[in-house]
N, C-alpha and C positions, 0 to 999 in steps of 0.2 A: 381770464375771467372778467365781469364784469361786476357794478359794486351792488345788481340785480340777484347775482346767484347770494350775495349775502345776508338775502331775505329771511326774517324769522330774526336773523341777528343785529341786523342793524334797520333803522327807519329807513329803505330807500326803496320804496313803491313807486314812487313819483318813474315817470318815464324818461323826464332829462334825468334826474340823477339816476338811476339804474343802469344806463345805457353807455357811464362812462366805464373806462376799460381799466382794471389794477391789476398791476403786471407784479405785487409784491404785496407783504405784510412786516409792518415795522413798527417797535415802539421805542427805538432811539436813531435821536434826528440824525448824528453819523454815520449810519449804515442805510439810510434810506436814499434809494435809487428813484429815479423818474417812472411816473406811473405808480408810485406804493400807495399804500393806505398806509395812513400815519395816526397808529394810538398813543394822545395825551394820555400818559398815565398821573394819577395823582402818587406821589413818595410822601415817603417819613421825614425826606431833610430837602430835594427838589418839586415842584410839582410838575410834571412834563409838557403842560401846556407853556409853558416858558420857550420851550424846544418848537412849539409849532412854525415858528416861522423861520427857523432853521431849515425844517422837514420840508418849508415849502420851496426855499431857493432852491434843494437839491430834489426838486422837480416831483414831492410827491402829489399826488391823484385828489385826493379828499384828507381831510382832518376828521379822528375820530375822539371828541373829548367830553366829559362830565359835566352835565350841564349848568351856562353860568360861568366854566373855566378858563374859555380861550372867549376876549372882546374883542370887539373891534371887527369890520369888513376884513374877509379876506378873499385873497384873488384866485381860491379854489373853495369847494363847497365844504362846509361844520356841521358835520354828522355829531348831534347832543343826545346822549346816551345816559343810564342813571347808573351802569356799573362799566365802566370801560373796562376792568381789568377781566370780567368774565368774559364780554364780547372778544377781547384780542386772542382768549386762548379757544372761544367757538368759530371764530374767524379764522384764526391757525390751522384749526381740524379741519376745517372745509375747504380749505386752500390747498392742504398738503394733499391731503384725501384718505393715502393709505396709512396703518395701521398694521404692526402684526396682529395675525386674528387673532389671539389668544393672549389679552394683556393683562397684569394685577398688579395692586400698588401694595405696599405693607409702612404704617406708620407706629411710632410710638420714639420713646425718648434713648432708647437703646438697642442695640441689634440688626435695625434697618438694613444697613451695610452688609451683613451678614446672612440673614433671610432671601434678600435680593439674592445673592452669590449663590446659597443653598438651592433655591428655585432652580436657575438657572442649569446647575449641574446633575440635577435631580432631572429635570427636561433633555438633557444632552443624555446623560443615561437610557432616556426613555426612547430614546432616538429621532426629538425633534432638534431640529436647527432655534434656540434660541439663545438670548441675549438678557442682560440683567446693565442698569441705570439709575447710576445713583457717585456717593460721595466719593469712590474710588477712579470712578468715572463708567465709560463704556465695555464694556466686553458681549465680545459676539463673535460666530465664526471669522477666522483670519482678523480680528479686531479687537483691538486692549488698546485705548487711551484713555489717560488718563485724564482726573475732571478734579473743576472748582465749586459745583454749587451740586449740593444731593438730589436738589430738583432744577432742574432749569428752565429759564422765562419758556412760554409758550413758541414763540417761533424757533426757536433752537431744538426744542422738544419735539416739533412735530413735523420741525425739516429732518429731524434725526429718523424718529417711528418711520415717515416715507422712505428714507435709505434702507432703514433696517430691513421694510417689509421689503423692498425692490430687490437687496440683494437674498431673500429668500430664507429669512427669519422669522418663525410662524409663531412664535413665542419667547415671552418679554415680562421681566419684573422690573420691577423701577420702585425708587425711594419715596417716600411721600411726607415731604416734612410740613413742620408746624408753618411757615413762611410759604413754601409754597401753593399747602392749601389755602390760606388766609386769602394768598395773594391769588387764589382762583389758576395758580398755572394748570391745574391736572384737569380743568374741568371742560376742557374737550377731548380726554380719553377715554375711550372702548372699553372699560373694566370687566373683566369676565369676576374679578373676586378682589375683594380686600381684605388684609389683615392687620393687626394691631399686638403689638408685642408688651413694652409696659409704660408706664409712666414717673420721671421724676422730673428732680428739677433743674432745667433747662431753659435758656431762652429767655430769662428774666428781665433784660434789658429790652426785651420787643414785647412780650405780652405781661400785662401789670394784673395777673393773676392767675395764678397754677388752674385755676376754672377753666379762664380764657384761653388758656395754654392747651387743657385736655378739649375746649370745644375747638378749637379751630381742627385738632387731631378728627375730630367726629365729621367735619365736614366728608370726609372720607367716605363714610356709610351712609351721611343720613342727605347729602346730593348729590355724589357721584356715582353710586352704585345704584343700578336699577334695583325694584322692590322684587322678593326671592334669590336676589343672589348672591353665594357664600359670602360670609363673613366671618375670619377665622380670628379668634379670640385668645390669646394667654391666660389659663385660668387661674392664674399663682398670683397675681399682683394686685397689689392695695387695688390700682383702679380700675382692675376687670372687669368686677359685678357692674360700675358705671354704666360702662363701654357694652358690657351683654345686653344693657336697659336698653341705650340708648338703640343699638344696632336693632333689635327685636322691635322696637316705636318704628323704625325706621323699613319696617316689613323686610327684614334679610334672614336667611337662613345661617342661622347664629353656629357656626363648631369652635367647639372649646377644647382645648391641645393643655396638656400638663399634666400634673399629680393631680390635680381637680378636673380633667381634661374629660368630656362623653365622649367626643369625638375620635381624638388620640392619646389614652391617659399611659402615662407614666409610671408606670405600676413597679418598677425596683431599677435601682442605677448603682453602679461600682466603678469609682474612680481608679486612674491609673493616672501616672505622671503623662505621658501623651495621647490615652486614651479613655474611653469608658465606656461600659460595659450596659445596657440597659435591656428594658425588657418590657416592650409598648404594645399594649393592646387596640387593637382594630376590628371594629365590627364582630367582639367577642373572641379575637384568635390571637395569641399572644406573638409575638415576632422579638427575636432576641436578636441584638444591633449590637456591633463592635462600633464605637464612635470615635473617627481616627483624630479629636480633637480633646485638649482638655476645656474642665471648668462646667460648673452646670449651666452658668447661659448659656454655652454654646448647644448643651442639647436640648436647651428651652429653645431658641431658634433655629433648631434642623427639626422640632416637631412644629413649629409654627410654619417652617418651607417646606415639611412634607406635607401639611394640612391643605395650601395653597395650591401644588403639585396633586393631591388627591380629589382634589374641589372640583378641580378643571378637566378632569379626565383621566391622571394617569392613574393605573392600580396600584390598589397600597403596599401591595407585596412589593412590585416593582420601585416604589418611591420609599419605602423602606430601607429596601435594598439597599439603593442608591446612598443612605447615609453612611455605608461600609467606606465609598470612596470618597466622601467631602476632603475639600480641602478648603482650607481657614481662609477668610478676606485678607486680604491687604492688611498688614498694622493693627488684628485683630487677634488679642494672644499670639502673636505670631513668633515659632520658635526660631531668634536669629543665629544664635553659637551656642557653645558650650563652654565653659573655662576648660585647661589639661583637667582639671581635679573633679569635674563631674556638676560644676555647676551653672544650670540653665539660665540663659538670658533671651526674655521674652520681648516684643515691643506691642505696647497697646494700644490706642486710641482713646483712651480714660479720660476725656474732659470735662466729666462732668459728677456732680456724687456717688451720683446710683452706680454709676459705671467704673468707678474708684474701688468703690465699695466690692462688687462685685468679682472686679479682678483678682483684686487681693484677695478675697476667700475663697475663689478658684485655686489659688497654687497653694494653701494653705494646707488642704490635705495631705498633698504629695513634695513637701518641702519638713525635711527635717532637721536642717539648719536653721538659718535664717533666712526674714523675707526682707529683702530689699527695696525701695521704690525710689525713681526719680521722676519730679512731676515736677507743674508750676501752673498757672491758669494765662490765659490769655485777656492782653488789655482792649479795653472799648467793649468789654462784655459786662455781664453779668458778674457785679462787684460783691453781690450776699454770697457767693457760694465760693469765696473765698478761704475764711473762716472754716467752715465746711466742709473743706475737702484739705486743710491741714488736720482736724480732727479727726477724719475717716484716718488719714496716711499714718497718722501716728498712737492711732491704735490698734489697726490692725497689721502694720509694719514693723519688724523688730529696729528696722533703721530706715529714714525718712528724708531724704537729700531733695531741698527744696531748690528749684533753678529755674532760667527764662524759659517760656512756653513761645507765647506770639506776641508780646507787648505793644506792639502797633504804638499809637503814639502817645499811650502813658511812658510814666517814668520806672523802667523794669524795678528797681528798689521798693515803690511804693507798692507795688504791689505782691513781691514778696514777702514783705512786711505783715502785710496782711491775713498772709496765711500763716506765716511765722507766729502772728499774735495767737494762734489756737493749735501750734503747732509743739508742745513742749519739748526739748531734745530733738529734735529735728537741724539738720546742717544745712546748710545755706550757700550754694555754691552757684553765683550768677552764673557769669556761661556756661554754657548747657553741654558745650562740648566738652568743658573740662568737668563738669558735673557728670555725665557717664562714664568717662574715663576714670574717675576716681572712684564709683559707686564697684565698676569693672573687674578693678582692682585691689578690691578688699573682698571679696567675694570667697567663700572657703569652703570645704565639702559639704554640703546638705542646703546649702545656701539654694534661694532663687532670686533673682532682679527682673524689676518688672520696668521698661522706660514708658511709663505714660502721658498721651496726651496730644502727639501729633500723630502716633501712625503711619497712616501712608506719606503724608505729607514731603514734599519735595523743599521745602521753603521757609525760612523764618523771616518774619516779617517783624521789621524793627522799625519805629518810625513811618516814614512813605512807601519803605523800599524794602522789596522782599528777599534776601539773601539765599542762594542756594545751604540747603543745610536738611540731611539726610539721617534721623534717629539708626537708622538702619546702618549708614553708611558708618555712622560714628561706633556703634556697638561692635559690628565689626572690625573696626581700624583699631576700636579696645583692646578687644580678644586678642589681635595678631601683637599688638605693643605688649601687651602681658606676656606670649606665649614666647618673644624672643629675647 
């Protein structure tokens, strides 16, 4: 390509500069090859015009940075732009090219992970070849790896979309977080629909108000989605009616999925310990679903993935259907064992209130023992919802086992402390491996245990360095030390 085909996107009309040739797209100076285009990105703690003259020894083409950011003569041409972070992910789409045809994002502060998944299997039923992207990672035909960011920077995202569509993936859901709308990554993707699940609080250390938090979610509908097209809405939560506003300003065809649902409403549900029973209305005809999952989010988010899946083409008898066979995300209520004695042990991804919250009164119906919980929050985050999430645990937990999450380079003690202070009767058991193992272990007929908080996660990261360590693996190695 040359830096001419990047017209519309970047200033380079001029005939010397359009005519030179960029063999790449980069916005870290370590992966930039000879011939790149190199986007300064401005950060939160670097600003990437530091890196330009990194970018330049290892032979990139032009500098693309904010104007004002990179001084001084350089010895390749300073393309000055007023948002680099949107240019680098229009630049990406235009570089890569393809696209699966039929692509949708779904944002909000819980569920994400799970809607994506839903999509996705909902589509394989229907009998296209797609794929779903987001915090568990990749899956698509012959493809499961796993991932670190729910969204990923732009060039990774849309050297991925080009594989996906080459190997012949015609459809694709992906995660759409608060960070990576802000940061403008999704805004050279093809969105056939967006949806939006609910909002709590999350993220408090990046955006400095629950506002700012639900508007950068909005970036969603009201600049990535062309005007008239679906926009599938949760109609149960506090910030819905927001979100229906916003989306409607924003000229989209608004469906609303739930117990307040026109689209897809929820018209009666009956829990079982691994399933539920519901009974959703569509286009006036009612459809009775076995749902092979517990917990009522989970059927708030397979009516938000078949909302998604009906949007875009598939018939809703057929995406209906399709919620007979879901199976559950990664680390998402996900059933690990059993104790001999009949009691279930779950693993969650709960790190955050609303999602605390939620879990625990998902096994609540079908637990007539005790509810157990083992959680803890992670350091370098969001220090208010501390507090907060020892109060959820220990009131709606009969017993509350506080322990390390991710502590990164706080001090693990300080910060279970912290939850401890609003945690009353709650036990305190720093590592985390021996905090399941004990939780495991006391567990008695009617009992359930819930480990929340890493999920899928492969990794505890303590200090600089990330330690292999498996909620999963540990619940297991539980089970088997109790059962022998």
């Amino acid at each position: 390509m040359k830096l001419s085909d990047f017209s519309g996107i970047l200033p380079v009309d001029g005939a010397q500069l359009g005519g030179i040739a960029v063999s790449g797209i980069s916005s870290d100076s370590r992966k930039t090859e000879a011939g790149a285009l190199f986007f300064a990105l401005p950060g939160s703690k670097i600003d990437g015009a530091v890196f330009a003259a990194d970018a330049i020894k290892r032979g990139a083409a032009a500098i693309v940075a904010a104007r004002g950011a990179v001084a001084g003569n350089l010895p390749v041409p300073l393309i000055e732009i007023e948002d680099p972070r949107r240019a680098l992910a229009l630049a990406a789409a235009r570089f890569f090219v393809n696209q699966p045809e039929t692509m949708v994002a779904v944002t909000g502060t819980s569920g994400k992970t799970s809607v994506a998944s839903f999509v996705r299997q909902i589509w394989e039923q229907a009998g296209f070849a797609a794929a779903s992207i987001g915090t568990t990672g990749v899956i698509a035909p012959g493809r499961n790896e796993y991932g670190s960011l729910t969204t990923p920077d732009p060039v990774a995202l849309h050297g991925l979309l080009a594989d996906l569509a080459k190997s012949g993936v015609t459809h694709a859901a992906m995660e759409a977080s608060s960070h990576g709308l802000d940061q403008r990554r999704l805004d050279g993707v093809r969105l056939a629909a967006g949806a939006f699940t609910n909002l709590g609080r999350d993220h408090m250390d990046y955006h400095p108000t629950v506002e700012h938090y639900h508007h950068s979610k909005l970036r969603l509908f009201d600049m990535l989605l062309a005007k008239g097209a679906p926009a599938i809405v949760f109609a149960d939560d506090a910030w819905s009616e927001p979100t229906v506003e916003a989306a409607k300003a924003a000229g989209l065809n608004v469906l609303t999925v739930g117990r307040h649902g026109s689209f897809l409403q929820l018209k009666r549900v009956e829990h079982e310990r691994f399933r539920q029973r519901a009974e959703i209305i569509a286009d006036g005809i009612i459809h009775e679903i076995d749902l092979p999952l517990a917990g009522d989010f989970q059927i708030y988010n397979a009516l938000v993935a078949a909302g998604l899946a009906i949007a875009t083409g598939t018939p809703a008898a057929t995406a209906l259907r399709a919620l007979e066979k879901l199976k559950g995300a990664s680390g998402r209520l996900e059933l690990v064992g059993t104790t001999a004695n009949g009691a279930p042990v779950y693993v969650d991804y709960a790190h955050k209130p609303d999602a605390l919250e939620n879990v625990l009164a998902s096994v609540r119906p079908f637990t007539t023992g005790r509810v157990v919980v083992v959680f803890g929050c992670g350091g370098d985050r969001d220090r208010g919802k501390r507090p907060i999430m020892g109060e959820i645990a220990t009131r709606l937990a009969d017993i509350a086992i506080v322990t390390d999450d991710n502590p990164r380079s706080e001090v693990p003690a300080e910060i279970r402390a912290a939850i401890m202070a609003a945690a009353p009767g709650a036990i305190e058991i720093g590592d985390r491996r021996t905090a399941i193992h004990h939780a495991v272990s006391m567990l008695q007929p009617g009992d359930t245990l819930i480990v929340a908080g890493k999920g899928h996660e492969e990794g505890q990261t303590i200090g600089a360095e990330t330690f292999p360590f498996s909620d999963h693996d540990e619940v297991r190695n539980a089970l088997k030390e109790r059962a022998a």
